[in-house]
N, C-alpha and C positions, 0 to 999 in steps of 0.2 A: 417419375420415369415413364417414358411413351409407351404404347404396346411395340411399338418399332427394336426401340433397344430390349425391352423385354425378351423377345423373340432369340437375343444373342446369346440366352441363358441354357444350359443344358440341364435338366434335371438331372439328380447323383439317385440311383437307385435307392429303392427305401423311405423308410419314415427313422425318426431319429428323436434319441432324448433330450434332453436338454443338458446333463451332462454327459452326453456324445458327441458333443459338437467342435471339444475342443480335438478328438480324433479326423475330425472331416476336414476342417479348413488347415489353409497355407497360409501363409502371408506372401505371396506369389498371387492366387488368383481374388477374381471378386466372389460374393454370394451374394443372394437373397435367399432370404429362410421365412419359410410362411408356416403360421399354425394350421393344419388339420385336424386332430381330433384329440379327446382323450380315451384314454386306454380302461375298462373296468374300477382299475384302482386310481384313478382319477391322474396318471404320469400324463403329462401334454405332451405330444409324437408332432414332428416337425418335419417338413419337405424340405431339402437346400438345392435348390439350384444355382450353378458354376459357370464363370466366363473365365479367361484366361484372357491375362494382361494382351491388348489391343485386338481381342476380338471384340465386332462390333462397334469400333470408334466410330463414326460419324463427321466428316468433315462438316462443319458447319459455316465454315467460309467460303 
């Protein structure tokens, strides 16, 4: 993925579990979900950022 398209992405407030993820997403829009940290008791906390179906397409023709 370009930094271009990346740019289409909105970060969703928060950091998030790994079983909270199936609360955040749609089958409607896109994600990317990056690791950030973990937590004292070693739980890995995740960032998702959000496009919504044709933001960001890119004519490439």
């Amino acid at each position: 993925m370009t930094q271009a398209c990346d740019a289409d992405y909105q970060k969703i407030p928060g950091l998030f579990r790994l079983w909270d993820l199936q609360f955040v997403f749609n089958r409607r829009d896109d994600y990317q979900v990056h690791y950030v940290e973990q937590t004292a008791d070693g739980t890995a906390l995740f960032a998702v950022y959000r496009r919504k179906p044709g933001e960001g397409e890119h004519d490439l023709g």
